[in-house]
VOBA-268468 format. One record per residue (C-alpha): residue number from 1; residue in three letters; x, y, z. Coordinates in Angstrom, 1 decimal, always signed. Layout:
<nodes>
<node pos="NUM" code="ala" xx="X" yy="Y" zz="Z"/>
...
</nodes>
This chain:
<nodes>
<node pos="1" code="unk" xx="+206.1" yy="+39.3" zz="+164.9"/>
<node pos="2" code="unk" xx="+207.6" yy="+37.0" zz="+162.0"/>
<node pos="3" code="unk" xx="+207.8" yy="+33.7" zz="+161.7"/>
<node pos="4" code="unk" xx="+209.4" yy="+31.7" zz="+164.6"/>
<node pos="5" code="unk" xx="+212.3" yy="+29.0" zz="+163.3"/>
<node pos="6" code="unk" xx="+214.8" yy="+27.4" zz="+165.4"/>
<node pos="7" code="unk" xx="+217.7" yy="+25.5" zz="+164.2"/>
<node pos="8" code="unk" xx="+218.7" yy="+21.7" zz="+164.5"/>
<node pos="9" code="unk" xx="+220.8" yy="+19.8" zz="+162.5"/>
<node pos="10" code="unk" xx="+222.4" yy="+22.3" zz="+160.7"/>
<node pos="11" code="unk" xx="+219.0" yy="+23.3" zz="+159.1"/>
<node pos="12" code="unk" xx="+216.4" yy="+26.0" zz="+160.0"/>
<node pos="13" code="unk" xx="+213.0" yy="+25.2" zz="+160.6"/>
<node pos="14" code="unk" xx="+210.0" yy="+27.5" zz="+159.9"/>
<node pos="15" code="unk" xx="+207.5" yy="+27.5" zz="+162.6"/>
<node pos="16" code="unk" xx="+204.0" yy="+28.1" zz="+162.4"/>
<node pos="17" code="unk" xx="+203.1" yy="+31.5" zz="+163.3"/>
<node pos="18" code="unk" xx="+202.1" yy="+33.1" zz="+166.3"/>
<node pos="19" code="unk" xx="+198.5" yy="+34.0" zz="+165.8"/>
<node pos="20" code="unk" xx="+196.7" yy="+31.7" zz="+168.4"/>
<node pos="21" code="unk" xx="+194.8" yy="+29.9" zz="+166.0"/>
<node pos="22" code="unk" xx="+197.7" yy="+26.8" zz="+165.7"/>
<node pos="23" code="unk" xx="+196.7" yy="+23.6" zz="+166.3"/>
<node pos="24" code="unk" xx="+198.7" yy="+20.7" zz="+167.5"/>
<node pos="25" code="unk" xx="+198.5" yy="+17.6" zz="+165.7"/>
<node pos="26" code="unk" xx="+198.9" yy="+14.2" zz="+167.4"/>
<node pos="27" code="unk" xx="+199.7" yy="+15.5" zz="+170.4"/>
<node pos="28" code="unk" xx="+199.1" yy="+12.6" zz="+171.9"/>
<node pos="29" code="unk" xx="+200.8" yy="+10.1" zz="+169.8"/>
<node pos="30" code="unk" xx="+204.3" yy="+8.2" zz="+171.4"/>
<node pos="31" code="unk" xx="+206.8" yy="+9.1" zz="+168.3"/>
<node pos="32" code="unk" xx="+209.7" yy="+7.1" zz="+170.1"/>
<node pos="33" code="unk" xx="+209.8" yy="+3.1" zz="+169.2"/>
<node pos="34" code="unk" xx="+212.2" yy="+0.4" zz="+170.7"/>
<node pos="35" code="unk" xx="+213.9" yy="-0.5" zz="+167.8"/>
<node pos="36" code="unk" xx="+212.9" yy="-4.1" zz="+168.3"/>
<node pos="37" code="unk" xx="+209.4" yy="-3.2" zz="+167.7"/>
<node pos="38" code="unk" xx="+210.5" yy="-1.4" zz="+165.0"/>
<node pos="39" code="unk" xx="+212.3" yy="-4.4" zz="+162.9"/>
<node pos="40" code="unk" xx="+209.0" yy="-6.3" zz="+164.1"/>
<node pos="41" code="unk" xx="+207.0" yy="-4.1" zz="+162.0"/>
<node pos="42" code="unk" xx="+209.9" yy="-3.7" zz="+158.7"/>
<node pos="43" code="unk" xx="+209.5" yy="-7.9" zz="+159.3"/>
<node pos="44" code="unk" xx="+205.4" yy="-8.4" zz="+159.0"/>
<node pos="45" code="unk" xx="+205.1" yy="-5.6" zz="+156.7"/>
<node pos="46" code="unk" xx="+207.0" yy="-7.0" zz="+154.0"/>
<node pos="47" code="unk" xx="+205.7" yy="-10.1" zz="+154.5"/>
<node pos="48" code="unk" xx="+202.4" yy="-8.7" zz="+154.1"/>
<node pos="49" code="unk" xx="+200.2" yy="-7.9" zz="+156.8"/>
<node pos="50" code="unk" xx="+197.0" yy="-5.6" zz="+156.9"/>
<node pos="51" code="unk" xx="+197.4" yy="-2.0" zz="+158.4"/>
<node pos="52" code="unk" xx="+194.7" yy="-3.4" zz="+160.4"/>
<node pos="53" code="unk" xx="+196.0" yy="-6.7" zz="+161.7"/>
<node pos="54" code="unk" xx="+199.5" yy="-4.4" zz="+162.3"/>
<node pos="55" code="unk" xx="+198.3" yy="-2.1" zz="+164.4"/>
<node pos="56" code="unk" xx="+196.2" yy="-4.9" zz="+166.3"/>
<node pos="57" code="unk" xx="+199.3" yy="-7.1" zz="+167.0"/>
<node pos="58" code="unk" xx="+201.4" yy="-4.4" zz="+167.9"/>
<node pos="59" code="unk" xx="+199.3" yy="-2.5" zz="+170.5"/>
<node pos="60" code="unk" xx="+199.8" yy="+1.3" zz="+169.5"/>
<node pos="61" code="unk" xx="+197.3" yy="+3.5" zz="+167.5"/>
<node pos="62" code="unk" xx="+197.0" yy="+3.6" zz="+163.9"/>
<node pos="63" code="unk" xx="+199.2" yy="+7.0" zz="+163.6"/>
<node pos="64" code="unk" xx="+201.9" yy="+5.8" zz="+165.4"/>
<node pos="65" code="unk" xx="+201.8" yy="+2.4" zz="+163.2"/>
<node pos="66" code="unk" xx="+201.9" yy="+4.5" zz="+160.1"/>
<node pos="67" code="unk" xx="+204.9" yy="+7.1" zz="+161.6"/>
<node pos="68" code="unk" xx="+206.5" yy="+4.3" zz="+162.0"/>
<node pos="69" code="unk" xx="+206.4" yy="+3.1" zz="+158.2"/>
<node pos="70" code="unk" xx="+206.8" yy="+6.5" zz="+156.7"/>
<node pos="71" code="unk" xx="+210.0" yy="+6.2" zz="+159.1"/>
<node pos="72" code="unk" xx="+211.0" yy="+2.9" zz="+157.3"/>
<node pos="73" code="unk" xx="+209.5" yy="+3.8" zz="+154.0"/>
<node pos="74" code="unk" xx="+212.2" yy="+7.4" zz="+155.0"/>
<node pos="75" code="unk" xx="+214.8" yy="+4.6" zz="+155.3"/>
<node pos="76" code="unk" xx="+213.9" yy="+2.4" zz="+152.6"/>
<node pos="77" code="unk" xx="+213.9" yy="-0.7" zz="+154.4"/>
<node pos="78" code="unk" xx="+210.3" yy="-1.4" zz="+152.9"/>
<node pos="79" code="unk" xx="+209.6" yy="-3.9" zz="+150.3"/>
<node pos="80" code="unk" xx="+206.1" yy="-3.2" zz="+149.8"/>
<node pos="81" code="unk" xx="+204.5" yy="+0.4" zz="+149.4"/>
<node pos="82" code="unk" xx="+202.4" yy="+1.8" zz="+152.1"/>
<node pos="83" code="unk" xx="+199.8" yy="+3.3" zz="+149.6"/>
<node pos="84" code="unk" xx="+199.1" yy="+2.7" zz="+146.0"/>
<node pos="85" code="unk" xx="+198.3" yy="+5.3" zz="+143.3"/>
<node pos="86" code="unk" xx="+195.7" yy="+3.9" zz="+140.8"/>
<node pos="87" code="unk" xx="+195.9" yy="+4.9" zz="+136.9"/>
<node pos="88" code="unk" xx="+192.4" yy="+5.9" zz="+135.4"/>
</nodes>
């Protein structure tokens, strides 16, 4: 049996395949955000708060802290990188 894909926004999506070894990742991690909460984190992440202190004063686990700036970072409403890349 193929590959499974379903379509959505005009694009089709590869699934994984069928084989019963698939594993689903943060399955339980909340991907929807008021957007309040969402401007609340744009707002102290460009000001420059710890990925610690972000996910403390927000209340939700680290992976749906960093969804949500890979969401921003997607939108470009960040100032400030979520990772750096050092030079040797």
């Amino acid at each position: 049996m193929g590959v499974v894909k379903f379509k959505t926004s005009g694009r089709t999506i590869p699934m994984l395949r069928q084989t019963g070894n698939a594993r689903i990742m943060h399955e339980d991690a909340e991907f929807g955000i008021d957007e309040s909460q969402l401007n609340q984190i744009e707002r102290v992440w460009n000001d420059g708060i710890r990925f610690e202190d972000l996910v403390e004063q927000e209340g939700r686990p680290w992976d749906e802290i960093m969804f949500a700036l890979m969401e921003l970072a997607k939108e470009e409403r960040l100032t400030r990188p979520i990772a750096y890349r050092y030079r040797n």
